[in-house]
C-alpha positions in Angstrom: -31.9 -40.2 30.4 -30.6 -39.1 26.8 -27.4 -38.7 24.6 -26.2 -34.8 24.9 -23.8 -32.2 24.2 -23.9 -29.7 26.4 -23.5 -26.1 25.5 -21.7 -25.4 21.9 -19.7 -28.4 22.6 -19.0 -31.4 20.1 -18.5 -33.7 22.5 -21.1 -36.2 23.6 -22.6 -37.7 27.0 -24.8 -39.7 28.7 -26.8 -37.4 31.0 -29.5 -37.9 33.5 -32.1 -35.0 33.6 -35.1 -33.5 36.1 -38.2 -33.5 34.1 -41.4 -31.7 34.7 -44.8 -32.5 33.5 -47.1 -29.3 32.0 -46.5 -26.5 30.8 -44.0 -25.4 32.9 -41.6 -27.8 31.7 -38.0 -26.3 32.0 -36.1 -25.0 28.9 -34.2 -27.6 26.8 -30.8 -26.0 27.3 -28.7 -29.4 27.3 -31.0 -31.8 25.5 -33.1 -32.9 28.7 -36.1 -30.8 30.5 -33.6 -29.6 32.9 -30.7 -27.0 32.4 -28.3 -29.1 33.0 -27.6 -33.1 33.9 -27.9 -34.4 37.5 -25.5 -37.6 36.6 -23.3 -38.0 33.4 -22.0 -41.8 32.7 -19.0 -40.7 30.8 -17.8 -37.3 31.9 -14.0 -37.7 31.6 -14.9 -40.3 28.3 -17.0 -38.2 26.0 -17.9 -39.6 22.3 -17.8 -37.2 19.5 -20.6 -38.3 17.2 -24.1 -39.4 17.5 -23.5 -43.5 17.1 -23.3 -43.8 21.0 -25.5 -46.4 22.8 -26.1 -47.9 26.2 -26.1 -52.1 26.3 -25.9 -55.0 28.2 -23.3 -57.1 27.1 -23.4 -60.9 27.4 -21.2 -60.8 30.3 -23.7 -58.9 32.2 -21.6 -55.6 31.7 -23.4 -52.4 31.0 -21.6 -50.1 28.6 -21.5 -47.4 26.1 -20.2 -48.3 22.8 -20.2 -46.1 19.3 -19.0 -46.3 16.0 -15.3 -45.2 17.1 -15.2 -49.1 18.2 -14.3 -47.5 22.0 -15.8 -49.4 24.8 -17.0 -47.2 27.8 -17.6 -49.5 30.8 -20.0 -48.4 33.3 -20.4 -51.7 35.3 -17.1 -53.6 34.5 -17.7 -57.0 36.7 -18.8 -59.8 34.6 -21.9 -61.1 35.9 -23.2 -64.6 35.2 -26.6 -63.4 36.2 -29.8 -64.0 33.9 -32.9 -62.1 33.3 -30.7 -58.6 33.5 -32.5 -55.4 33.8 -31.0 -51.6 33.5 -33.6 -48.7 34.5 -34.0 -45.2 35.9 -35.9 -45.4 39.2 -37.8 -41.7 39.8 -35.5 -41.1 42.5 -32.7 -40.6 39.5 -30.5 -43.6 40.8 -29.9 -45.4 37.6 -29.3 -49.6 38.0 -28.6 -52.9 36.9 -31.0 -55.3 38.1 -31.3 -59.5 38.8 -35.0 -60.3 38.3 -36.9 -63.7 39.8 -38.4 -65.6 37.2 -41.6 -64.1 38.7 -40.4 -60.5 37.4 -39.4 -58.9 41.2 -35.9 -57.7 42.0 -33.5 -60.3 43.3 -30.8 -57.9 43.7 -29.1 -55.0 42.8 -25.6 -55.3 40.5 -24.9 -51.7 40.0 -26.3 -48.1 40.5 -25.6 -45.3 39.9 -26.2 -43.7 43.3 -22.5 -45.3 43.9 -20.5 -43.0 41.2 -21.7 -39.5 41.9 -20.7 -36.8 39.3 -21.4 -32.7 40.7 -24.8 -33.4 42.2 -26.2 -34.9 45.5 -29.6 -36.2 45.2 -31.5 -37.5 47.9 -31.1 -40.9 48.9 -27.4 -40.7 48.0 -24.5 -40.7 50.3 -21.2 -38.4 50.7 -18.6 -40.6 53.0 -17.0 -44.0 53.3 -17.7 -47.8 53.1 -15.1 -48.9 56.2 -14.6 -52.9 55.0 -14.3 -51.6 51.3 -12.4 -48.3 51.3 -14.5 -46.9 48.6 -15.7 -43.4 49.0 -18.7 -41.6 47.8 -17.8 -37.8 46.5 -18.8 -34.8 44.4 -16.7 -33.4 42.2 -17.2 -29.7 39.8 -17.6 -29.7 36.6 -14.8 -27.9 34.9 -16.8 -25.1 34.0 -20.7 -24.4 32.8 -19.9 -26.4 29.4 -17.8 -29.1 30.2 -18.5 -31.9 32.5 -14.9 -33.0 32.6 -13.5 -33.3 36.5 -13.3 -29.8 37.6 -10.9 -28.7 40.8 -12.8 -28.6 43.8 -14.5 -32.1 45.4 -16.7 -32.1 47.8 -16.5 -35.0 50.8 -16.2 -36.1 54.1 -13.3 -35.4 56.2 -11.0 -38.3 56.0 -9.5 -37.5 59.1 -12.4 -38.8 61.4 -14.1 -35.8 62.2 -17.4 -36.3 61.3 -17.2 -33.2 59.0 -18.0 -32.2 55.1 -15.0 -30.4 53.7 -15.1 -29.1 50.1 -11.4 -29.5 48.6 -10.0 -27.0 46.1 -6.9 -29.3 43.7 -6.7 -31.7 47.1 -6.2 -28.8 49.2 -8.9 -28.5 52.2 -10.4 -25.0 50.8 -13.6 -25.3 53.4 -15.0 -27.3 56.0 -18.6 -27.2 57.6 -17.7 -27.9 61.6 -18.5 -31.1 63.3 -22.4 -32.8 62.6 -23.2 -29.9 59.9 -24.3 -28.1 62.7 -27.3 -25.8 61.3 -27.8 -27.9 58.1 -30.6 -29.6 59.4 -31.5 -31.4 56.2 -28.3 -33.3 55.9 -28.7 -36.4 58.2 -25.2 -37.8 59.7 -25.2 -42.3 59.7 -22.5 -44.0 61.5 -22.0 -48.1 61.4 -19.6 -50.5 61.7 -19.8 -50.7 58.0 -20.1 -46.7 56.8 -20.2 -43.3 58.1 -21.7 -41.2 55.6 -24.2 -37.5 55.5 -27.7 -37.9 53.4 -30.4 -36.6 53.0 -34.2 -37.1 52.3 -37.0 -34.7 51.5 -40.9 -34.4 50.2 -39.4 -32.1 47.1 -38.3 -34.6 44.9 -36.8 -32.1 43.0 -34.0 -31.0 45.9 -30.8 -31.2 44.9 -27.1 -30.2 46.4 -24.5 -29.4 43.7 -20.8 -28.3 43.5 -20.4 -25.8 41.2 -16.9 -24.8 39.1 -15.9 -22.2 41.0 -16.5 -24.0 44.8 -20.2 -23.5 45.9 -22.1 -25.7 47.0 -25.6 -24.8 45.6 -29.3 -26.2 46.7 -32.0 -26.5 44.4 -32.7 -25.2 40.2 -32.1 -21.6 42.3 -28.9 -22.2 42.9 -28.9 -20.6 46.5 -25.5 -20.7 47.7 -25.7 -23.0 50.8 -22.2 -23.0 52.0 -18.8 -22.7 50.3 -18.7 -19.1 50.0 -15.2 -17.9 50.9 -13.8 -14.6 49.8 -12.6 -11.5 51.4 -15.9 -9.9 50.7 -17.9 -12.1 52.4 -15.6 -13.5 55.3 -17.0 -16.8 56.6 -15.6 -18.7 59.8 -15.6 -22.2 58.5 -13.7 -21.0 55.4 -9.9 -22.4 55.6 -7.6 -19.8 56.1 -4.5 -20.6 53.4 -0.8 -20.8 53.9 1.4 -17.9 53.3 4.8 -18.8 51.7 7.7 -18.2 53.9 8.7 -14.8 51.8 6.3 -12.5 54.0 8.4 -11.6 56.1 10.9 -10.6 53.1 10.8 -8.0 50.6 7.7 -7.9 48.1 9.8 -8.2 45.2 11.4 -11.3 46.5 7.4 -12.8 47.3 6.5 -11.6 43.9 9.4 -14.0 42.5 8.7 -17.4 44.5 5.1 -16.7 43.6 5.5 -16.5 40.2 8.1 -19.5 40.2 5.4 -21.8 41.9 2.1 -22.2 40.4 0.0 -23.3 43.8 1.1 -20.1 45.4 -2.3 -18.4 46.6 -0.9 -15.0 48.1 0.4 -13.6 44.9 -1.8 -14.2 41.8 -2.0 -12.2 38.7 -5.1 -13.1 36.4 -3.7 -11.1 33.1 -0.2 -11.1 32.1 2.1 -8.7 32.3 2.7 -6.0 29.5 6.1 -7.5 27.9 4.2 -11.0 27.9 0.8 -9.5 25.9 2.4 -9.2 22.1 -1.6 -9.3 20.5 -1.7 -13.2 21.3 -5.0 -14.4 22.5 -5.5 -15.5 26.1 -7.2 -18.5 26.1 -9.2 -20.3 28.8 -8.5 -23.9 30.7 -12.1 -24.3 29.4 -11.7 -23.9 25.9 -8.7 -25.9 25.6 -10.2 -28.8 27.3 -12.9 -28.8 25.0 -10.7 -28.2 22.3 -8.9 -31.1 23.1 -11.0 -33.6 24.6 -9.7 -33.0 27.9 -6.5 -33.9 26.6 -7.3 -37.2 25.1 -4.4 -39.5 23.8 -6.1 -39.7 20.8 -5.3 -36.4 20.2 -2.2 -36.6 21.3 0.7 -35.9 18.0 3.9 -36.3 19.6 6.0 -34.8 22.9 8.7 -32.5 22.9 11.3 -32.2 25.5 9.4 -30.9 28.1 5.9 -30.9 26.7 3.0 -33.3 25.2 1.4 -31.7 22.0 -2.2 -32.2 21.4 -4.5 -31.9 18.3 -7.4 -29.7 19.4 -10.8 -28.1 17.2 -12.1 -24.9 18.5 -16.2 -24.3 18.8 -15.9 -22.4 15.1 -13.8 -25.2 13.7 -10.1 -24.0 13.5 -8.0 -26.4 14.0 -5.4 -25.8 16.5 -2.1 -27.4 18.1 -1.7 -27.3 21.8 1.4 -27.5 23.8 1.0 -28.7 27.8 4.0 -28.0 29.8 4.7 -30.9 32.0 4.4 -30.0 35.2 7.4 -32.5 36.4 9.7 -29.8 33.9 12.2 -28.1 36.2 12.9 -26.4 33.7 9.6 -25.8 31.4 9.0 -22.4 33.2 11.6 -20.3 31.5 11.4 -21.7 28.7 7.5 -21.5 28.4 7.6 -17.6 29.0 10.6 -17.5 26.1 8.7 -19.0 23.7 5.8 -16.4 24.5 7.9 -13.7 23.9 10.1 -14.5 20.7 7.2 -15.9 18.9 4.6 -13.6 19.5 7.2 -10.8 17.8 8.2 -13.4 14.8 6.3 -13.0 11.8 7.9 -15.5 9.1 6.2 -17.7 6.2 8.8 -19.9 7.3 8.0 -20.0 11.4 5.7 -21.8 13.1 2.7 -18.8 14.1 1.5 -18.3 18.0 -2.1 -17.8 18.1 -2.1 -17.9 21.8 -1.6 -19.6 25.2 -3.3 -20.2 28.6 -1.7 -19.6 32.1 -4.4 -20.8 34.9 -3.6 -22.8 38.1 -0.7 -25.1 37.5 -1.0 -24.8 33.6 0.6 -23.5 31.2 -0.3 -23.8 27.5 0.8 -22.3 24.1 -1.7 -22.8 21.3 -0.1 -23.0 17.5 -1.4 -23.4 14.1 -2.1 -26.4 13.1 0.5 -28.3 11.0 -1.4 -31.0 9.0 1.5 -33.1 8.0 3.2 -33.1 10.9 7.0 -33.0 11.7 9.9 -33.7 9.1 11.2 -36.6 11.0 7.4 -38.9 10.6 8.0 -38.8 7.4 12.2 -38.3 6.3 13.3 -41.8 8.8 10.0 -43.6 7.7 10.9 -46.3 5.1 7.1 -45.9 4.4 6.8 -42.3 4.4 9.9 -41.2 2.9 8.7 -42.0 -0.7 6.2 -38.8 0.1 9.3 -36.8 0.1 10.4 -35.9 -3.6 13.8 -33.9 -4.6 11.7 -30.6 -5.1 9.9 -31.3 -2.2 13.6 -32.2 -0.1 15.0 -28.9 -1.7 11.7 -26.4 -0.6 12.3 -28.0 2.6 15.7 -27.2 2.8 15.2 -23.5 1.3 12.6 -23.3 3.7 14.4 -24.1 6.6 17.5 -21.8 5.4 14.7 -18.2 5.0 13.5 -19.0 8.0 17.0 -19.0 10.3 18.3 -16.3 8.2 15.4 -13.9 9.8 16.2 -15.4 13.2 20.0 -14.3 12.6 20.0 -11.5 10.0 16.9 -9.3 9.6 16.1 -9.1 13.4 16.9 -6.1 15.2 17.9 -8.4 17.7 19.5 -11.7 16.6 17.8 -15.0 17.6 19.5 -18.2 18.2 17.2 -21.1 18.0 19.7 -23.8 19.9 17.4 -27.0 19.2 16.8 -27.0 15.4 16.4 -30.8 14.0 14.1 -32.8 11.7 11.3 -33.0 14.7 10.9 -28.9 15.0 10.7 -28.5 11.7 6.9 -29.1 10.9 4.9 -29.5 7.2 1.8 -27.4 6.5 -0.7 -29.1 4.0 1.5 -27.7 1.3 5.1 -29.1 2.4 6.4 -26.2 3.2 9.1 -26.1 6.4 8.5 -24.0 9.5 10.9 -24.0 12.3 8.3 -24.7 15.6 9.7 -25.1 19.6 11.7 -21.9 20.8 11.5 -22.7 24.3 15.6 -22.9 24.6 15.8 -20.1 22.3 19.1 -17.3 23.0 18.5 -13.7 22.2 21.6 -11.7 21.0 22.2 -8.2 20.3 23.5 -7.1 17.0 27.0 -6.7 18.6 27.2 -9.4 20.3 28.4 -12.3 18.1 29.0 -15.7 21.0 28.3 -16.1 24.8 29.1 -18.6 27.8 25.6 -20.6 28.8 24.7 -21.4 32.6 23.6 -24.4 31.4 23.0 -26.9 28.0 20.2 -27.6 25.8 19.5 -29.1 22.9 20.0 -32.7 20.6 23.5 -34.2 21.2 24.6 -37.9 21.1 27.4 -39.2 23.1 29.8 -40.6 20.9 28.3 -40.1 17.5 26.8 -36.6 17.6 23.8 -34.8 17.2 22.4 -31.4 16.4 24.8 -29.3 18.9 28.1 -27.7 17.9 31.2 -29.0 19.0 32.1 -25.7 20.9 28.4 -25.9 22.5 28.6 -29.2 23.4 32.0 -29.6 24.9 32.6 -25.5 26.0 29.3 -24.1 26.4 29.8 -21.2 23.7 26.5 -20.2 22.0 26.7 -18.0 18.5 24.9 -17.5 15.6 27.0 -20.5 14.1 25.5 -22.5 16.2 22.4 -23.0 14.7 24.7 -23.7 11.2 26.0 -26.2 12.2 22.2 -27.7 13.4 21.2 -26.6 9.8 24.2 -28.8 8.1 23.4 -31.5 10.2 19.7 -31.5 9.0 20.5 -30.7 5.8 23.0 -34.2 5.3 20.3 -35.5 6.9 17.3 -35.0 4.4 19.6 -35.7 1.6 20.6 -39.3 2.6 17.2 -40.0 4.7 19.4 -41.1 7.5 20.0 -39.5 10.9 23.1 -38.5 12.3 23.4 -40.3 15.8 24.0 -43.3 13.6 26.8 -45.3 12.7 27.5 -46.7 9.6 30.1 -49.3 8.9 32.4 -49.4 5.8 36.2 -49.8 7.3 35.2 -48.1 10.8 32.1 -46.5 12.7 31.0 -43.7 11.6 28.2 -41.1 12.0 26.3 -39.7 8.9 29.3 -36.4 8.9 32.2 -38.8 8.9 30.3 -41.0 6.6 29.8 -37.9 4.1 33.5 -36.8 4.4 34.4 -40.3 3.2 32.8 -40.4 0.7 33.0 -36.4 -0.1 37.4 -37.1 0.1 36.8 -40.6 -2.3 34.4 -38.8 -5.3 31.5 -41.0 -4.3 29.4 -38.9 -2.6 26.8 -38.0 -4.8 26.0 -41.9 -5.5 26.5 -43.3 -2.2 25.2 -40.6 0.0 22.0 -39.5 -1.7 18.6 -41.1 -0.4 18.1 -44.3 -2.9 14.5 -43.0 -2.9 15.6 -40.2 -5.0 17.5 -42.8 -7.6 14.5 -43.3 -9.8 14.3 -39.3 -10.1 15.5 -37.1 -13.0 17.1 -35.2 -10.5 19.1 -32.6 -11.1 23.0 -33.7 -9.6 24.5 -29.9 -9.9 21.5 -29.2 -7.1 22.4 -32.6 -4.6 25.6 -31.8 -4.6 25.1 -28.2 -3.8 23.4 -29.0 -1.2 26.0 -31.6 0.0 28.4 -28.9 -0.4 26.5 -26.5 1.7 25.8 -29.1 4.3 29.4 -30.2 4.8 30.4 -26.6 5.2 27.9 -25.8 7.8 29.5 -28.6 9.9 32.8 -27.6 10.2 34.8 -27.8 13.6 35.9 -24.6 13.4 33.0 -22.3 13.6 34.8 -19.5 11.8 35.3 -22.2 8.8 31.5 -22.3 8.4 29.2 -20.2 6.5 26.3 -17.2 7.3 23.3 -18.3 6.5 23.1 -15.6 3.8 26.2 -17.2 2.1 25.1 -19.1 -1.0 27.2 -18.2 -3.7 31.2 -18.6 -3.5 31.1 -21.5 -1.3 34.9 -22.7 -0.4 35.7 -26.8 -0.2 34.5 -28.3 2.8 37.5 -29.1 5.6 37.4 -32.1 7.9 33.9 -31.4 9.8 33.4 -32.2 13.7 32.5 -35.3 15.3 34.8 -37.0 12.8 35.4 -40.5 14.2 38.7 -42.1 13.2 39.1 -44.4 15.3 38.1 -47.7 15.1 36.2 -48.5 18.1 35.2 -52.5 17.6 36.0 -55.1 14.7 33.2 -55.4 12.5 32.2 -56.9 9.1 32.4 -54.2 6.7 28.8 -53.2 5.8 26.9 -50.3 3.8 23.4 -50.3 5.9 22.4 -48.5 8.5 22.5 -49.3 12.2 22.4 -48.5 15.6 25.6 -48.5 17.8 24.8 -47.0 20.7 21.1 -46.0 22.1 23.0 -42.8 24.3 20.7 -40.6 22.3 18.8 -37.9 24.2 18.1 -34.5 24.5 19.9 -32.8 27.1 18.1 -30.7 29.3 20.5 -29.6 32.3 24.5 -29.6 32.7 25.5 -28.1 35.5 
């Protein structure tokens, strides 16, 4: 029993292994005399450094603990039991121990016999305690190299029918008949208390294990004892699946309603199409789950609308960010195979870069560069963060923002229209530097077409006081190219004052950041009242603030024709009466200069039908 990591994996766990005396002693693939571990105490918990070990606490508790300061609890009942024992009987059952005062076992606290991992040894059970509930079960290993909870368990049939069935993502995938008939070393035991199949043998080193991909194997061959179910080798206890209801209709229409639900079995496609393959890699469920720590919250950096973003190391050491649709997304589909294909044709200092993405079972991945300093917003709304955020570094920001939509919408062949820019999809590289990330609600235009009607809106808005979105998106549905302007002035007021825009500030009235910056634009004190008081101890150049004031105000006029290309820099007109302008007074206040929040309708809008 030993600390490993198996394969190339970082990760570590604490493995049971076979062992053989002599010379014939087996390989040391995985750190033990075995190829791989019979039992592993922490498969879904892994440690990543070499500070991990196993105690009895004074509770009576045994756990794992390492220099993270995580707590791995393998026996998690207090005890107030004395003279506590933990040891590896040679049957591989693992247990905490009472002893007498004369050194023999008063009783047993915990085994490990009780939490199975992918292997059956003898001695231990598959089946059900009936006063309890609890359930004894195998489960695979996600692949050869991670022991994470893989898809397919092997068990006893729930339903009562004295059966083993192996279970592929819950779904019965196989089932052996009634009493294992012809597996004569499994043993069926029926009580009042359990019903349960077992087994003993002379060969202590016998040994039943569920591999990744279904089988049930027997013994360091790894004979295939049952399992085995594919069209090449038919077998009657194999479960015959459930054809969606389109078989009857034409294939094209099947193909669809496959490739809309990600459980379909009839229709399955292990390569992507051509127009989805633009020379990003495919990577496997495997290596993201190790890249990731199958998808530890520690890893976790944020979530988007429709997808959790993890932190994630490949084996060589790049440093990678992953992006997990959420399988509850009605609408993450679409918007998972748009992202595929806009950003694998994008090439941009200035744009986030796709190295890849993962389509297997139910998910469905895109993997990104890493960003080390995250998203604009951790640090631009952060009272503690914000004094990171200079004037140059404000205006490279800015600039950087500005080259990067002005490739989306000029230098194209086809036009892109992001539809969901704001301060938490721009991300910082180690440098500072802006690059536009998330263009899952993306809009592709031709070069003649200049403004369409959507089925349906997305993006940043806030009743009352505004968002991101246009006024003609948000109230008509019309997309264009100054759409995204307008995004860009709000973002744009919004790094210059450190404030966000579905706020209200209070002078005479309520108003959001735009109403607040045409105040003050129309009464001459805009540059002194506006500008982020963390940029008041600067040298900083005013002719460049209020440029940039200029340029923001512009970009959020109501009248899309009143606002600028992104291309337009030079001969900038004054600034009209921008959108979302709220005049009236909505509720007697105090006058007051600080920021607040009036209303928590913030949200990002997914569907409006």
């Amino acid at each position: 029993m030993q600390f490993f990591s198996p394969g190339k994996s970082r990760n570590r766990y604490l493995g049971i292994f076979y062992t053989r005396p002599g010379p014939d002693v087996y390989s040391d693939v995985n750190g033990g005399g075995d190829e791989k571990a019979l039992w592993i105490a922490n498969r879904d918990d892994p440690i990543t450094d070499t500070s991990g070990s196993l105690t009895i606490d004074p509770d009576g508790r045994l756990m794992i603990s390492h220099s993270e300061g995580k707590v791995i609890m393998l026996s998690a009942t207090p005890t107030t039991a004395t003279n506590l024992t933990a040891i590896l009987l040679d049957n591989g059952n693992f247990v905490l121990r009472e002893l007498n005062t004369n050194g023999f076992v008063n009783r047993t606290l915990w085994q490990s016999f009780d939490y199975p991992t992918d292997t059956l040894l003898p001695g231990m059970k598959l089946g059900i305690n009936l006063r309890t509930g609890y359930t004894w079960f195998l489960t695979s290993w996600v692949n050869d190299q991670s022991p994470a909870s893989g898809s397919f368990t092997f068990d006893i049939d729930p339903n009562g029918t004295n059966q083993l069935i192996i279970l592929w993502m819950g779904k019965v995938y196989w089932k052996s008949g009634p009493w294992l008939t012809g597996y004569r070393a499994l043993k069926y035991v029926s009580n009042e208390d359990e019903k349960y199949f077992t087994y003993t043998v002379d060969f202590v080193f016998e040994r039943y294990t569920v591999s990744p991909s279904g089988l049930i194997q027997n013994g360091f061959d790894r004979n295939v004892v049952f399992g085995s179910c594919s069209n090449k080798i038919p077998n009657a206890e194999c479960v015959k699946q459930v054809l969606p209801q389109c078989r009857a209709a034409k294939n094209i229409d099947c193909k669809a309603k496959c490739e809309n639900d990600c459980s379909c079995i009839a229709y399955n496609k292990k390569r992507l199409s051509k127009k989805f393959r633009h020379d990003i890699q495919i990577f496997s469920l495997e290596t993201i789950i190790m890249a990731t720590n199958n998808f530890s919250s520690a890893n976790k950096l944020g979530e988007g609308g429709y997808a959790p973003v993890y932190k994630g190391m490949l084996l060589e050491g790049q440093e990678i960010a992953i992006k997990r649709l959420s399988k509850s997304s009605g609408q993450g589909l679409v918007e998972f195979q748009n992202e595929i294909m806009l950003i694998s044709k994008l090439q941009h200092t200035n744009l986030v870069r796709l190295l890849g993405c993962c389509i297997e079972g139910e998910e469905k991945i895109l993997v990104y560069e890493y960003m080390m300093n995250k998203s604009l917003d951790f640090f631009l709304f952060d009272p503690s963060r914000k004094d990171s955020l200079k004037w140059n570094t404000r205006l490279n920001i800015i600039e950087g923002v500005a080259q990067g939509l002005l490739y989306l919408l000029k230098y194209l062949r086809l036009r892109v229209i992001h539809r969901d820019l704001k301060a938490s999809n721009i991300l910082l590289d180690d440098n500072m530097n802006s690059k536009i990330s998330d263009f899952g609600l993306a809009r592709i235009f031709g070069r003649r077409e200049f403004e369409a009607n959507t089925e349906r809106i997305v993006g940043t808005y806030c009743f009352l006081f505004g968002g991101y979105m246009s006024p003609e998106y948000a109230m008509n549905d019309i997309v264009s190219m100054k759409t995204d302007v307008f995004s860009f002035g709000v973002l744009v007021l919004e790094i210059l004052s450190g404030k966000r825009n579905n706020s209200c500030y209070h002078l005479e009235r309520p108003l959001n950041l735009i109403g607040y910056a045409w105040e003050l634009w129309k009464a001459g004190r805009v540059l002194e009242e506006l500008t982020d008081p963390v940029l008041s101890n600067e040298s900083t150049p005013t002719n460049e603030i209020m440029r940039c004031i200029h340029v923001g105000l512009l970009c959020v006029q109501a009248n899309p024709n009143d606002r600028p290309s992104m291309n337009d820099s030079l001969q900038l007109p004054v600034p009209k009466q921008p959108a979302f302008f709220i005049e009236k007074a909505m509720v007697e206040t105090e006058t007051r200069e600080e920021l607040r929040n009036c209303s928590t309708n913030g949200l990002t809008i997914s569907d409006i039908w």
